[in-house]
NUMARDREN-316337 format. One record per residue (C-alpha): x, y, z. Coordinates in steps of 0.1 Angstrom, whole numbers, plus 5000, padded with zeros to 4 digits. Example, Ala and Ser with C-alpha at 12.3 -4.5 7.8 and 13.67 -1.06 7.14 Angstrom:
! residues 2
512349555078
513749895071
END
This chain:
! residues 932
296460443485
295260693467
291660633471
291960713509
294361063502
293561383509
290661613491
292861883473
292062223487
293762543475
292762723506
294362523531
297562573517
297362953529
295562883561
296562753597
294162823631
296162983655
297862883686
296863013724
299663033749
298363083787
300563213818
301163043846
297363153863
295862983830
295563393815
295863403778
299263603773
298663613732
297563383701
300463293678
300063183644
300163313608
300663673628
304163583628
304163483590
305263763570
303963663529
306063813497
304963733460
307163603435
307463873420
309264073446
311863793452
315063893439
316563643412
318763513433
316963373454
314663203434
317663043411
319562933449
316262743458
316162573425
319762513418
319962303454
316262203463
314462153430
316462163394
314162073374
311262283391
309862493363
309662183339
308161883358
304661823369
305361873400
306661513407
310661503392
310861103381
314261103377
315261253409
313061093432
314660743414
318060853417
316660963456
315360623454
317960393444
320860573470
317760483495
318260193489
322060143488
322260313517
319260153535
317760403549
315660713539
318060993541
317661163501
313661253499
313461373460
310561573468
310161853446
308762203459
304962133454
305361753472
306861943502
304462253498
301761943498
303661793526
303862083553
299862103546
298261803543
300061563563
302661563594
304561863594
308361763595
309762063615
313761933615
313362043573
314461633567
312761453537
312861143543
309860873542
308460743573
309360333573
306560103565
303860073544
302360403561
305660583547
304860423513
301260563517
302160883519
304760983497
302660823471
299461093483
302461343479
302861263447
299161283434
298361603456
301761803441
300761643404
296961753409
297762073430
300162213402
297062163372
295162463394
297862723397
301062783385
304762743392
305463103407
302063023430
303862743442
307262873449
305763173467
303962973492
306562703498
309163003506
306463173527
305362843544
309162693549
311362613579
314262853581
315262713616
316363023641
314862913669
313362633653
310562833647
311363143616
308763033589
308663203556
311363373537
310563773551
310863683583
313863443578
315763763560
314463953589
316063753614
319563663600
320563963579
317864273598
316864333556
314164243538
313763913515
313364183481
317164303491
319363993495
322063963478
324063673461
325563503489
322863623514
320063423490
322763083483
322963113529
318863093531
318762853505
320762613522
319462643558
316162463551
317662163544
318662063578
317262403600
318962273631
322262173616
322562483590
321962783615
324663013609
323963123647
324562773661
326662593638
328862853613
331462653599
328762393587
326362703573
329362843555
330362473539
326462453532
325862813517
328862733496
327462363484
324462613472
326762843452
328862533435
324962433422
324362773412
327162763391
326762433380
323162523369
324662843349
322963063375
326063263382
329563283363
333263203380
333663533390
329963573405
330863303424
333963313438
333063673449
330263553469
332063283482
334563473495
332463713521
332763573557
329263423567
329663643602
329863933584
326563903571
324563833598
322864063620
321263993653
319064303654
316364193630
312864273626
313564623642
310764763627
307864533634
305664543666
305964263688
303464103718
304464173757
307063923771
308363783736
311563613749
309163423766
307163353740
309563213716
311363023746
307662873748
307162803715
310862643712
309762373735
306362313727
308362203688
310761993712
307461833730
305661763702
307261743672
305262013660
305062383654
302462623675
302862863641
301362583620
299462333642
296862453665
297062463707
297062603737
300062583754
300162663796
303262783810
304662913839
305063263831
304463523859
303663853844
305164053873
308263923868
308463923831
307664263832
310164323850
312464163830
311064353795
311764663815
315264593820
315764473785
314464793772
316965003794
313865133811
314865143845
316365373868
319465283883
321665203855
322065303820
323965003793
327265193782
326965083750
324964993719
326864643716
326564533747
323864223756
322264063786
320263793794
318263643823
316263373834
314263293868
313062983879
311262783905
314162573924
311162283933
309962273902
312162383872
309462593864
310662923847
308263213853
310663483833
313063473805
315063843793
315663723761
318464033752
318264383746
317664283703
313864183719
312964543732
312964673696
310564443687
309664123666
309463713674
311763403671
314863623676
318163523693
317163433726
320163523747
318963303775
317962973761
319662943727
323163093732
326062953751
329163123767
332063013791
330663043824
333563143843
333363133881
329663043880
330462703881
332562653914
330062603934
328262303920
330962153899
334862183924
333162263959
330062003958
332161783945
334461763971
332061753997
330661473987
333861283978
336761414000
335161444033
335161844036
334162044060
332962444051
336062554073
338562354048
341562544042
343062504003
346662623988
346062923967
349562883948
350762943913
350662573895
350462473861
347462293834
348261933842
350861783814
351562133798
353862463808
350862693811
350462913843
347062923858
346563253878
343863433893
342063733882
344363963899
347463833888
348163763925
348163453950
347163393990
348963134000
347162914026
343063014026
340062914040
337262774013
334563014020
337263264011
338863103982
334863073966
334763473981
337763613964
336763383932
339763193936
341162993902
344062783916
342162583945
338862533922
341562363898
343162193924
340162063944
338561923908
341361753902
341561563937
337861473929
339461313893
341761163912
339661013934
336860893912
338060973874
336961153849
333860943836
332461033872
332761423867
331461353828
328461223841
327861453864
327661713844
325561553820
323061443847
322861873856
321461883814
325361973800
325161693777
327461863753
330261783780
332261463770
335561263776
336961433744
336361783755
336661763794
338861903813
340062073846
339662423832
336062323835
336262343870
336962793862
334162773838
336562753809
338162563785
335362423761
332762473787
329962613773
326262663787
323462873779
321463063812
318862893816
321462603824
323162793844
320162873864
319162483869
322662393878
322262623908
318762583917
320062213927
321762283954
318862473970
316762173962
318461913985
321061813952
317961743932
317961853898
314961893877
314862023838
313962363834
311162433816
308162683802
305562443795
303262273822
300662123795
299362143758
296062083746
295662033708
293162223693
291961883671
291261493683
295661473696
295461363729
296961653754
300861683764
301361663801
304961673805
306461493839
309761663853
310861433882
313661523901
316561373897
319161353927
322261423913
324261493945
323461423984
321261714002
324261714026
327061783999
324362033986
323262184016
327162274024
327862413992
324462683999
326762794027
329862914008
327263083985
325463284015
328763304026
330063513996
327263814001
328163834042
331363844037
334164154026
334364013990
333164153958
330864463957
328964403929
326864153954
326364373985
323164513965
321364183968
321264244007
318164134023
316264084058
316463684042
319563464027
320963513993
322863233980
325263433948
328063393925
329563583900
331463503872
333663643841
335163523809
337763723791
338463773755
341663533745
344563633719
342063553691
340863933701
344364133696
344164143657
340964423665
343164553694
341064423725
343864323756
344263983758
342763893787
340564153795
336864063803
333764013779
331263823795
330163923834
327663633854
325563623883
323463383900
321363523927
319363233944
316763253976
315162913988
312662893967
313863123929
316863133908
317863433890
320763383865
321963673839
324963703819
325864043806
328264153781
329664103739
328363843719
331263913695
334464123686
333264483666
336164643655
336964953671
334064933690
335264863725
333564553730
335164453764
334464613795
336764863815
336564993847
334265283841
331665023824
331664783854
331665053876
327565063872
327264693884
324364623861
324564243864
323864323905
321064563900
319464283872
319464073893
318364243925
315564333903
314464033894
314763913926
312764203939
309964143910
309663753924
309163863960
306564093954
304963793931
305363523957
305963693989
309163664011
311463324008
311263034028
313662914046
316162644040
316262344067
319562194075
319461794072
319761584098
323661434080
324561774093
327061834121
329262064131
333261994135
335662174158
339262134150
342662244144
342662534114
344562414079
345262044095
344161754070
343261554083
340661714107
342761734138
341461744178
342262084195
345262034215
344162144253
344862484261
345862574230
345262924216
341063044200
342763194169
343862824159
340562684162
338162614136
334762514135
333162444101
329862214090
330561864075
328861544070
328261344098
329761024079
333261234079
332761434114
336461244121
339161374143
342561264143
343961294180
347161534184
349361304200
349161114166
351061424151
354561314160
358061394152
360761254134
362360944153
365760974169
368360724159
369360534193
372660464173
374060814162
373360934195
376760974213
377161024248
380561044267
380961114304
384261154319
385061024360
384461394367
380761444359
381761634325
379061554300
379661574258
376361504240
375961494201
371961404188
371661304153
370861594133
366761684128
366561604091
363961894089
366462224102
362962444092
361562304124
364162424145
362962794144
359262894143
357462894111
356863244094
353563344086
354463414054
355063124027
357163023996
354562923973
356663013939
356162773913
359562543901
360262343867
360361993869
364262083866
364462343892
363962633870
362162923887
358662983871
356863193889
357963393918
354663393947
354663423986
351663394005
349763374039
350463034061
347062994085
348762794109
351662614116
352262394147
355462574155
353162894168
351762654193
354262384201
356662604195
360662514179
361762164178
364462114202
367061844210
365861774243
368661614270
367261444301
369361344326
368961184357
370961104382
370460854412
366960944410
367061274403
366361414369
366961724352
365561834319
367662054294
366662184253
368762304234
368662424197
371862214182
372661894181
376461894201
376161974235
378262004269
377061954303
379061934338
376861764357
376361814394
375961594421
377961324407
379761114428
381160754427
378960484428
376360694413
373560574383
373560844351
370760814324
371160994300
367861044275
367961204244
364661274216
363361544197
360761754210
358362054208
360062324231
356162434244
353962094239
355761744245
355461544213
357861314218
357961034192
360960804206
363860834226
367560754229
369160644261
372660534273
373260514308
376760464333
377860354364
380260624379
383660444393
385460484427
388860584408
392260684425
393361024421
396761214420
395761574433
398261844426
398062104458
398262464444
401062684452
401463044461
402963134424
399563314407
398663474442
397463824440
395263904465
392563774491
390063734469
391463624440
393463314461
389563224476
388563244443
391262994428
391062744457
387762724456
387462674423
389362394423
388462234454
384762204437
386262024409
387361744435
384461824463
387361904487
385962124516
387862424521
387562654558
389363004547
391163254576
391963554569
394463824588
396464104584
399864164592
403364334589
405964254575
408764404550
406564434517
403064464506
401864124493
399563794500
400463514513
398463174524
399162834535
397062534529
396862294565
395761944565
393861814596
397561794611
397762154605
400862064585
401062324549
400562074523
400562374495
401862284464
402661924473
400561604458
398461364474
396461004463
393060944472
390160744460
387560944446
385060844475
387860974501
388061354483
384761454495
385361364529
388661584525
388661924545
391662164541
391962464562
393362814539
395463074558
395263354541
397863654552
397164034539
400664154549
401464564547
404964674546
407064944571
406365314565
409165504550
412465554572
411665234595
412764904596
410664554612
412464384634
410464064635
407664254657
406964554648
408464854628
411065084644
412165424635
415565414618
418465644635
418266054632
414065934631
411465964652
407365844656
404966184653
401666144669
400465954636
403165674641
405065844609
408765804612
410066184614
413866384609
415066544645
415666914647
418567044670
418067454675
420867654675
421567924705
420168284708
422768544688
424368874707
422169174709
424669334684
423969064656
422569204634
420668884612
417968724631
416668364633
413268274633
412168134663
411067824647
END
């Protein structure tokens, strides 16, 4: 073994050839290597530091040859109890030798290899540390293992400076006691120990280190429970490395280097390659430009507030820009990369691909669908899911409910999809679109709002997206198209094959309720992305929860702003907003900050900056599994027009051909009557008392409101939520009210009647003995016939013999009201009556009338028998007498009126008093009489 290890060379352990990273026209963008590396000696570490490494890393460090017997056979012996390889026991020098000479590990794991080659090596370790520490000394050694060592970030911060740098924004000579115990335990497991990605297990970690510290007499109790005490967060920073100059497009860089680690296994800082990617320098310029604030339109209104972006090829999965956050544009490398190493609730974002796609592939949908926008409740608890507004629609169509950004139906139609195909279905789904965090434990229907423990980074977000506008094919997004080592490794060509996650029908639809979102009157933070060309957009928002109120931020109110901008060909996805609470530092946004729309004009800028590097968009091609489907609006199932029904009812949406299904109207029935509660009696007389069976539904009898109930109830009737909304349609406004309809026919002859209660009374006409009745009964539209069933009793009318009581002369008053009288009651037996009338004199005003048989006898007020068949052959003549009584001072005397004595007729026939004049006085009276 050892004849075949290593030559020792002190020079290689300060050394490494650079790496070459090429854009996406095989340009060099830069050359990475020990530039990033920033060296400190010994003697400018602070104490603490140096006794954290020691204490937890290497005990016995500055008394061993560099090879620690006893710890690498304790290491050793739990290897073997444990069979496997997990404790290394390597002191500083064997990992210094390590990370040089042979394969570096870039996870920061010890372990062995398995095998004899494992063997092989540790024992070269061994030799190399022992030989390397007879040429220098231990403070050499130390220095260049802290300068050469993983301190994870983005898997790539090597060297204790630019560690410091990155987590606390200080330099490695100013840490402090806590701050040195936190680096001291990251390199242990990089990944795992990133205070960034994982801070509960950097705190326990940094806290392990401290216990050894104290155990090793580094620090007292009080030293250590003081630094134990201090909240990891508050110690880190997210601005490092302010100060140091950084190359063009860095995000992208790093993002670059991130995956060429994943790839490979190995570091670009410390092995040699050159690395081609996808980058287009046009549009991450464009991007570094926004990061920087250095564009026109919009100004950030604040210092705490973050973004991030990504764009990517939808074919491909290449990604040909990457706005790493607004800590880039101060400068420096391997910082937080907003876009591909943090994760945030992606509120609305995901509707599209995760409710709406869903259900077009599943439950048949068409684009026209109409869903229940309703207050409802998280399934198996009390909690009251509501919309951004507070408020509710009622009955909506889907291209508005994804418009408005609707909660309640994304809920609802994500849990029909459960329902339909379970959860493991939806799981998988959303791990096929690269969310393999999601899992049964985790999972569930707040997901379908983008909340809960959903969690994605933009670059996922992007890819998610850019599936739909690649027939439901999803492809991994990536930087990297190959790597060529710069030594005998054979080259990395990395093969991203599409993966069809959903049909390119089901995808193809859901494209149209995002193009649908920038035509229509929704949200204006989209209208800026208006072009000659589609736009397929969604926007989403995440909102601080009660965890905020302690540092006064409104529950509720929003922190994280999303949009995804697609055309045909490029996905643009950026997230905007507070990466965490500052006290009284406003870190939410109100109304005046959204008011500038930044996350529109982002991404209208990116999209811009990808046009004018690839020209205008294609176009997408609808697939031959579409059709188009004309039907009834809001009617599930898909429902055939009903013929002559009004435009305003009618909807005509998209829809796989394998559901284009209608349902025919006359399928649509009422309720059945019962036969047996519907009572019919009909007397000998044609009088007809009809009682239906009551409609169980009484709603139906009037016609529906266009305004709903939609308030949410307890499971024991207690009112929840008080909501009315908007009905779309509603039967009643074309078939109008159900009615009791009442047919009745007879001999032949049929009359319809409706009525809008049950009880009923009917004189028929017509109805004579002998003569057939039907009588029908059913429930039906008052406008369109639905009729379901009907009920029908029918009767044979009887010839019957009749006692007739004759009116008499008692209740006469005058002409008219006698005709009147007689008549009436003559129709009630079909008795024809011939009426005379005269005028005559007589001794008093009054009316007087006689009824005459055919033997002209007066049969008035007498009775007769007949059979009912006889009465309407019967014809009565009616005299009718208007009599006028004698004027004053005359008598009749049985023919005419005469003048009583002392009276006499004037010219007018008047009965007057006789004058007798008396004669002419003597010429010597002296009173005169007038001549009259």
């Amino acid at each position: 073994m050892l004849k075949i290890k290593p030559i020792l060379d002190t020079e290689k352990f300060e050394s490494e050839q650079s790496s070459k990273i090429y854009d996406e026209n095989n340009i060099l963008i830069t050359d990475i290597g020990q530039t990033i590396r920033t060296n400190v000696t010994y003697d400018d570490l602070p104490n603490s530091l140096v006794d954290a490494f020691v204490s937890i890393e290497d005990s016995r460090f500055f008394e061993h040859n560099g090879f620690d017997i006893s710890r690498f056979s304790k290491a050793l012996y739990e290897n073997i109890l444990a069979r496997s390889f997990a404790q290394g026991g390597s002191t500083f020098t064997m990992q210094l030798v390590k990370n040089t000479y042979f394969t570096s590990d870039e996870t920061g794991t010890t372990a062995a290899s398995e095998g004899l080659n494992g063997v092989t090596r540790k024992v070269q370790e061994i030799a190399l540390a022992i030989e390397y520490e007879q040429q220098t000394n231990k403070q050499k050694i130390f220095e260049l293992y802290v300068n050469k060592i993983n301190f994870g970030g983005s898997g790539n911060i090597r060297g204790i400076e630019k560690a410091s740098e990155y987590y606390f924004n200080k330099s490695s000579t100013e840490l402090n006691l806590s701050e040195s115990a936190l680096l001291a335990g990251i390199v242990n497991n990089p990944y795992s120990y990133d205070p960034f990605r994982n801070l509960d297990l950097a705190k326990n970690r940094r806290d392990t280190v401290l216990y050894q510290m104290l155990n090793h007499g580094y620090i007292n109790e009080l030293e250590y429970d003081l630094a134990k005490s201090i909240k990891v967060e508050d110690l880190l920073s997210e601005t490092g490395q302010e100060n140091q100059s950084s190359d063009p497009y860095q995000a992208y860089i790093d993002a670059v280097v991130a995956e060429a680690q994943e790839l490979t296994g190995n570091n670009p800082y410390t092995v040699s390659m050159n690395i081609y990617t996808s980058m287009n320098r046009t549009v991450q310029s464009q991007m570094d430009a926004i990061q920087r604030g250095d564009v026109d339109d919009f100004e950030f209104p604040d210092d705490n507030i973050e973004l991030a972006a990504v764009s990517l090829n939808n074919h491909t999965g290449e990604i040909n820009g990457i706005l790493g956050g607004r800590n880039y544009a101060d400068g420096g490398a391997l910082l937080l990369n907003h876009a591909t190493m943090q994760k945030k609730q992606p509120g609305s974002t995901v509707k599209p691909y995760l409710d709406y796609a869903l259900a077009f592939e599943n439950l048949g949908w068409a684009t026209d669908q109409v869903v229940m926008d309703k207050p409802i409740t998280y399934r198996g608890t009390t909690k009251i899911i509501s919309n951004s507004n507070g408020t509710y629609k009622g009955e909506v169509l889907l291209k508005d409910a994804i418009g408005w950004s609707l909660n309640i139906p994304a809920i609802e139609t994500l849990q029909e999809v459960i329902d339909e195909k379970g959860s493991k279905y939806v799981i998988e789904y959303l791990n096929s679109l690269g969310f393999d965090d999601v899992d049964s434990e985790h999972f569930d229907t707040g997901y379908g709002i983008g909340g809960s423990t959903f969690e994605i980074s933009v670059v996922q977000a992007a890819a998610a997206q850019a599936m739909l506008l690649n027939d439901g094919k999803y492809i991994q997004p990536h930087t990297i198209r190959k790597i060529e080592y710069n030594d005998t490794r054979e080259p990395v060509n990395p093969s991203y094959i599409p993966q069809e996650v959903l049909s390119e029908e089901s995808a193809y639809l859901t494209t149209e309720l995002l193009r649908s979102n920038i035509e229509g009157p929704y949200f204006s933070s989209v209208n800026v992305l208006k072009t000659n060309y589609p736009i397929y957009v969604k926007t989403g928002t995440s909102n601080w929860g009660s965890e905020a109120t302690q540092f006064g931020i409104p529950v509720g109110i929003s922190k994280d702003l999303w949009m995804t901008g697609s055309t045909a060909d490029y996905t643009t996805t950026m997230w905007y907003g507070y990466d965490k609470v500052i006290e009284d530092e406003e870190t939410y946004f109100t109304s005046a900050k959204l008011s500038g729309n930044v996350r529109g004009k982002v991404v209208n800028h990116i999209l811009d900056s990808v046009e004018e590097a690839y020209g205008q968009p294609s176009t997408l091609s609808k697939p031959d599994g579409i059709t188009s489907i004309t039907h009834i609006l809001g009617v599930d199932p898909y429902t055939a027009p009903i013929e002559g029904m009004p435009e305003e009812f009618i909807s005509t949406g998209l829809i796989n051909k394998k559901f284009a299904q209608l349902v025919a109207p006359e399928e649509i029935l009422l309720e059945e009557i019962d036969s047996d509660k519907f009572d019919v009696k009909l007397d000998a007389k044609g009088k007809l008392n009809v009682v239906f069976p009551e409609y169980p539904d009484l709603d139906k009898l009037q016609v529906a409101s266009n305004e709903i109930d939609i308030s949410l109830y307890s499971s024991n009737g207690n009112l929840l939520k008080e909501a009315y909304g908007t009905k779309l349609f509603d039967y009643s406004w074309v078939y109008g009210p159900v009615r009791y309809k009442l047919v009745v026919t007879v001999d032949g002859e049929s009359q319809e009647y409706f009525y809008d209660s049950p009880s009923q009374e009917l004189q028929l006409e017509n109805v004579k003995p002998g003569s057939h009745i039907k009588i029908e009964g059913s429930y039906d539209y008052e406008t369109y016939s639905r009729t379901n069933n009907t009920a029908v009793k029918e009767f044979d009318i009887e010839d019957q013999e009749l006692t007739i009581q004759i009116p008499d002369t008692s209740s006469a008053k005058d002409s008219d009201g006698i005709k009147a009288e007689l008549q009436k009651w003559a129709d009630v037996y079909g008795i024809s009556l011939n009426f005379t009338v005269s005028d005559t004199i007589g001794t008093s005003n009054g009316t007087n009338f006689e009824i005459l048989n055919e033997k002209n006898k007066n049969i008035e007020g007498t009775s007769i028998k007949a059979l009912q068949s006889e009465l309407m052959d019967m014809k009565f003549t009616v005299v009718i007498q208007n009599i006028t009584a004698c004027p004053i001072n005359s008598t009749f005397d049985g023919t005419e009126c005469q003048c009583n004595q002392g009276y006499t007729k004037d010219d007018t026939g008047a009965c007057k008093v006789i004058v007798t004049l008396s004669p002419k006085p003597e010429d010597n009276d002296t009173d005169k009489v007038d001549d009259n």
